[in-house]
C-alpha positions in Angstrom: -123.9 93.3 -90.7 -127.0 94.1 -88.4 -130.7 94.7 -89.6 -133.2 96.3 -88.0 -136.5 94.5 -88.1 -140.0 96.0 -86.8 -143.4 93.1 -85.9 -146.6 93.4 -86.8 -149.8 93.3 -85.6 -150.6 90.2 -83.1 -147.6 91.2 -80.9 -149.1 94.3 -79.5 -150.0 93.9 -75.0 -150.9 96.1 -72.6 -148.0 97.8 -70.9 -145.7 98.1 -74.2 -143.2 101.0 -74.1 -145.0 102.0 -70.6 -141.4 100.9 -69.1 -139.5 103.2 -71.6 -141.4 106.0 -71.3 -141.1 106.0 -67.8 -137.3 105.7 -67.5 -136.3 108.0 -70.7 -137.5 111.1 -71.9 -136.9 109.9 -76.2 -139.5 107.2 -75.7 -141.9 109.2 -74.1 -141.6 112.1 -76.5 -142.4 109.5 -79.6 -145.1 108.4 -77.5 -146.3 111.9 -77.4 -145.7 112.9 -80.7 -148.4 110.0 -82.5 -151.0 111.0 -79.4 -150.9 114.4 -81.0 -150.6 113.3 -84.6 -153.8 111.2 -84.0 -155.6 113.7 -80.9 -155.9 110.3 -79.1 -153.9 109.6 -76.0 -153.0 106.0 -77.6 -150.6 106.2 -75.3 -152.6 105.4 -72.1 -154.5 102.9 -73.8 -151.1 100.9 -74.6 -150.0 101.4 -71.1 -153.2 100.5 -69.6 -155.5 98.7 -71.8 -158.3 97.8 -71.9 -157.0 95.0 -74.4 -160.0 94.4 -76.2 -159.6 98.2 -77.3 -155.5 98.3 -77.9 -156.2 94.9 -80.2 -158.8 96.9 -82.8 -156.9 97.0 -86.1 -157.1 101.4 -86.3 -155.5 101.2 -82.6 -152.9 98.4 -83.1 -151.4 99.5 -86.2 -150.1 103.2 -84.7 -149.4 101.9 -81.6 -146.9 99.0 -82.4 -145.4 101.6 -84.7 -145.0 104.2 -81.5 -143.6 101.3 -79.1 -140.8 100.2 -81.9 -139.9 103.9 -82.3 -139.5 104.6 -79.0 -137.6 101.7 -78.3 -135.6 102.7 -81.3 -134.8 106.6 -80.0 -134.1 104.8 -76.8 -131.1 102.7 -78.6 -129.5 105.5 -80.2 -129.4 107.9 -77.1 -128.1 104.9 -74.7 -127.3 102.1 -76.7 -124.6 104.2 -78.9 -126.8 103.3 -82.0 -125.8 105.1 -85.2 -128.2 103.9 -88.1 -126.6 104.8 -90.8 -122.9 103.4 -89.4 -124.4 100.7 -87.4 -127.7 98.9 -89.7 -127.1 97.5 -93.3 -130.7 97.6 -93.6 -134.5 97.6 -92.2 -137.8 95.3 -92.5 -141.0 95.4 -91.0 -143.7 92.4 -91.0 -147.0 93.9 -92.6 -147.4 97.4 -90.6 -144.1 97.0 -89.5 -142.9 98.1 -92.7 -144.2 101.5 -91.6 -141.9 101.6 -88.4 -139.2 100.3 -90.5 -139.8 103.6 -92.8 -140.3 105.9 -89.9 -136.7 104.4 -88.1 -135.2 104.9 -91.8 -136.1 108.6 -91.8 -138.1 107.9 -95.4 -141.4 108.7 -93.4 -141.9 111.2 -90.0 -143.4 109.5 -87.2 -146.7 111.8 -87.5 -147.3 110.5 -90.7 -146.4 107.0 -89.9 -149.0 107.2 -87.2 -151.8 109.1 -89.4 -151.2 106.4 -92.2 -151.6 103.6 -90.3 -154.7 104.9 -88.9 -156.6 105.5 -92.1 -155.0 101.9 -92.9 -156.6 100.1 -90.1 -159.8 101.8 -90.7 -159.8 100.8 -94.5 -158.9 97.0 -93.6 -161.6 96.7 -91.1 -164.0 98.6 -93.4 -163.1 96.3 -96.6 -165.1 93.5 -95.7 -168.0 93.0 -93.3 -167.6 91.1 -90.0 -167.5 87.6 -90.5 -167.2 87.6 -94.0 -163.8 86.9 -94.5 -161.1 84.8 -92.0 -157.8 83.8 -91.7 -156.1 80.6 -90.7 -152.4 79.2 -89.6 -151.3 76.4 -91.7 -148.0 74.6 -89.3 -145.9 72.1 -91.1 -146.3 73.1 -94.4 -144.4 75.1 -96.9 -145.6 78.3 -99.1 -145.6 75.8 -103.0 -147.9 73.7 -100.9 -150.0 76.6 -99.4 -151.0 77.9 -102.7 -152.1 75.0 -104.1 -154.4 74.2 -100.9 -155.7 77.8 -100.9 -156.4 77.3 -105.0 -158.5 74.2 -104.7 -160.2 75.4 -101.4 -161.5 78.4 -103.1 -164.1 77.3 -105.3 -164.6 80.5 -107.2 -163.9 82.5 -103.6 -161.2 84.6 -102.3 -158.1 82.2 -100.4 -155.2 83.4 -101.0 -151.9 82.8 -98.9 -151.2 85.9 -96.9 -148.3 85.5 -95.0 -145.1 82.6 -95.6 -143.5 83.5 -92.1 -140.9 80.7 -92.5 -140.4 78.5 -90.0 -142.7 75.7 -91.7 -145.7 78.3 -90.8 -147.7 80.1 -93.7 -151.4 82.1 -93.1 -154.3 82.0 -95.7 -156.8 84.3 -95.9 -160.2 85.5 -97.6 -163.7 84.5 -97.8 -164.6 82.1 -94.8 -166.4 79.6 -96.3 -163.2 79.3 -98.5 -161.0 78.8 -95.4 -163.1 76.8 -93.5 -162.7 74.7 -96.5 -158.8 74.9 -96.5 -158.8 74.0 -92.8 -161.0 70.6 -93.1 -158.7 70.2 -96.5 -155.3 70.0 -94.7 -154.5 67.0 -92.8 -155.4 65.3 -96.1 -152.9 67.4 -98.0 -149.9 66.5 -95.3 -150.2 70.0 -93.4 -149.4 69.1 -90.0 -152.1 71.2 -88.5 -154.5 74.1 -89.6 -156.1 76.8 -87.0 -158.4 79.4 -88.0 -157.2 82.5 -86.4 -158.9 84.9 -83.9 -158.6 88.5 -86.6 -161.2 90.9 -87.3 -160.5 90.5 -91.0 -158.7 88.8 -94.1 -155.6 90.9 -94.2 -153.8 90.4 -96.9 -156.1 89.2 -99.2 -157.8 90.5 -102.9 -160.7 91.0 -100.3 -158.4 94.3 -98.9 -159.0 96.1 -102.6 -160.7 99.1 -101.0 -158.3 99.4 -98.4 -155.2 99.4 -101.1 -157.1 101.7 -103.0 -157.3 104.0 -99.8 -153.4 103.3 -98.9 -152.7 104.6 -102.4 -154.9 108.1 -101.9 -153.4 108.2 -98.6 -149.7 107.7 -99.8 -149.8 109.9 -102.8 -150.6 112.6 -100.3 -147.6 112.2 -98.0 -144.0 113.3 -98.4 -141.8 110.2 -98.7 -138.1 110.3 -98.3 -135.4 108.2 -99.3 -134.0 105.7 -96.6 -130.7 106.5 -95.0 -130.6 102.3 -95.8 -132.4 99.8 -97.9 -136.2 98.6 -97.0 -136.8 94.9 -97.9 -139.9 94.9 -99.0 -142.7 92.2 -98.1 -144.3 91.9 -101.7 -140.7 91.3 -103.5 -138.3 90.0 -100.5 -135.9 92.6 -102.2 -134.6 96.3 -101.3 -136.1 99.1 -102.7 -134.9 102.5 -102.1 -136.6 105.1 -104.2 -139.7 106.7 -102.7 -142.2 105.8 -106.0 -141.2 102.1 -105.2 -141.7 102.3 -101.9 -144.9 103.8 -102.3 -145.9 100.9 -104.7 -144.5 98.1 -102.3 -146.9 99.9 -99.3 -149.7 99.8 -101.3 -149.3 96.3 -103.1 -149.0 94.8 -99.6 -152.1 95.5 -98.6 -153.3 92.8 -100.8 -150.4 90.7 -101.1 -148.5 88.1 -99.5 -145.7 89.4 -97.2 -142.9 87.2 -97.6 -140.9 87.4 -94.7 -139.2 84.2 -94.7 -138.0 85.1 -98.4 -137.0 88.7 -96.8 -134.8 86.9 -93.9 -133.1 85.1 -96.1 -132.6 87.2 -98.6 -130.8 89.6 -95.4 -129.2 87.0 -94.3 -127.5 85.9 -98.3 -126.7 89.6 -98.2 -124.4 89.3 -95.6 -126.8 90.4 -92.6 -125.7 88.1 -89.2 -127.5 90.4 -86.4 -131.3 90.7 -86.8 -132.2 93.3 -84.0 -136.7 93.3 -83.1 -137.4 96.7 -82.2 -140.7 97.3 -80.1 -143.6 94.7 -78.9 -142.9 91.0 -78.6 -140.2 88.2 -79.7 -142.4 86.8 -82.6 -140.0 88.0 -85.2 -136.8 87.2 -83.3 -138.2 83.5 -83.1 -139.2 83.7 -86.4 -135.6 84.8 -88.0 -134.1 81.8 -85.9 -135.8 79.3 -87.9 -135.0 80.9 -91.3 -131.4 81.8 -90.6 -130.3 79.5 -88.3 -126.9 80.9 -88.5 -127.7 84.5 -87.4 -128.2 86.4 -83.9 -131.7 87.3 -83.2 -132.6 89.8 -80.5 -135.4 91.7 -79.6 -135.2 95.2 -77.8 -138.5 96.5 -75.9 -137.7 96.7 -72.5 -135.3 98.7 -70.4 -133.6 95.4 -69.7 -133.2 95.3 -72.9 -131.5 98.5 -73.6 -129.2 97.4 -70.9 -127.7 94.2 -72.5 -128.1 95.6 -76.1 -124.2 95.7 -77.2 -123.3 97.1 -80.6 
């Protein structure tokens, strides 16, 4: 069994999907279709920076959806790809879930694009620079995470944002809470705590507004079933029906994604091929240290394409 699985933001570079687009015509239509759904030619600025505009949170978000699309239409035209014969299921890691959606055929690409626009906006807007931060926490595991975030906090937002697996889980909130976490963590056994270089504490109570936003947003959008199951970040199960993805969308906004719990989860349903569709290897080397068992690939290139065998 094969899933699908889409990254999030951090993975995004200059010169994603620029190859694609060149070489086939289905990238470069998807590419296209979110410059006109946002009247924005996102698509130059991901093939030719500058960097320090791709990486701002309202940029990022649609444009890491548009590279894993097009890599996506790519694989079905050459690559034989059939995903409803070929793909037991689909994940995506925070915005990814709204690629994963989009590939699924529960959202269109125009309104993947336009949500994750008004979502990047309403994270960045939620709290003011420098209030909030988040930080890495290597050699530790999500029980232990918690309970460094809790007595960190002191009445402040630090909650644990992301258990990626792989002995690696984020924190996030207010920064004088994870500055505290940080200098906490050797103490506690954590092998090593970095703050991270974001423009705010995704995933945190701190991203209220912005879930309250996602929800407007959502409830005004016409959500499909999947042709197969979403796992979803806040419950590590699938969810199918369009009210319960809805919920999932906007509960993750605030809440941990669990992906390590969702890889495994794939993997004890019978899932041995997890396929990264767009930007990067992060998730590919992510799935090899929760299912050790299982094939990770990732797909963004040409090359790619090429040695993709069903």
């Amino acid at each position: 069994m094969r899933a699908l699985i889409f990254p999030g933001q951090g993975s995004q570079a200059v010169g994603m999907a620029k190859d694609l687009a060149a070489h086939f015509p289905q990238a470069r239509a998807v590419l296209d279709e979110v410059d006109a759904a946002l009247s924005q030619k996102l698509s130059h600025l991901m093939a030719e920076g500058p960097a320090e505009e791709l990486t701002l949170t309202a940029n990022a978000q649609p444009a890491l959806m548009a590279a894993s699309l097009a890599a996506l239409r790519v694989l079905e035209a050459e690559g034989g790809l059939d995903l409803a014969r070929d793909v037991a299921c689909v994940a995506g890691h925070s915005l990814g879930e709204y690629a994963a959606l989009a590939a699924a055929g529960s959202l269109s690409v125009t309104d993947a694009a336009r949500l994750l626009r008004i979502r990047g906006e309403a994270m960045q807007a939620a709290v003011a620079p420098g209030a909030g931060a988040m930080a890495a926490l290597i050699g530790t595991d999500v029980a232990a995470a918690h309970a460094l975030a809790e007595e960190a906090a002191e009445g402040e937002a630090c909650d644990v944002a992301n258990d990626n697996g792989g002995g690696q889980v984020v924190i996030s909130g207010d920064r004088a809470a994870v500055e505290r976490a940080v200098a906490l963590a050797s103490a506690k056994g954590i092998k090593r705590a970095v703050m991270l270089n974001v423009s705010a504490p995704f995933h945190c109570r701190l991203m209220a507004p912005a879930a309250r936003t996602m929800a407007e947003a959502l409830a005004a959008v016409s959500l499909a079933a999947p042709r197969v199951p979403l796992y979803a970040n806040v419950t590590a199960a699938p969810v199918s029906g369009p009210d319960e993805i809805r919920a999932a969308l906007v509960a993750q906004v605030t809440g941990t994604v669990r992906w390590r719990e969702s890889v495994a989860a794939m993997a004890q349903a019978g899932v041995g091929q997890f396929v990264e569709l767009g930007a990067g290897k992060v998730l590919a080397g992510l799935v090899k240290r929760i299912a050790p068992g299982a094939q990770a690939s990732s797909v963004g290139t040409p090359a790619d394409i090429a040695a993709f065998a069903l």
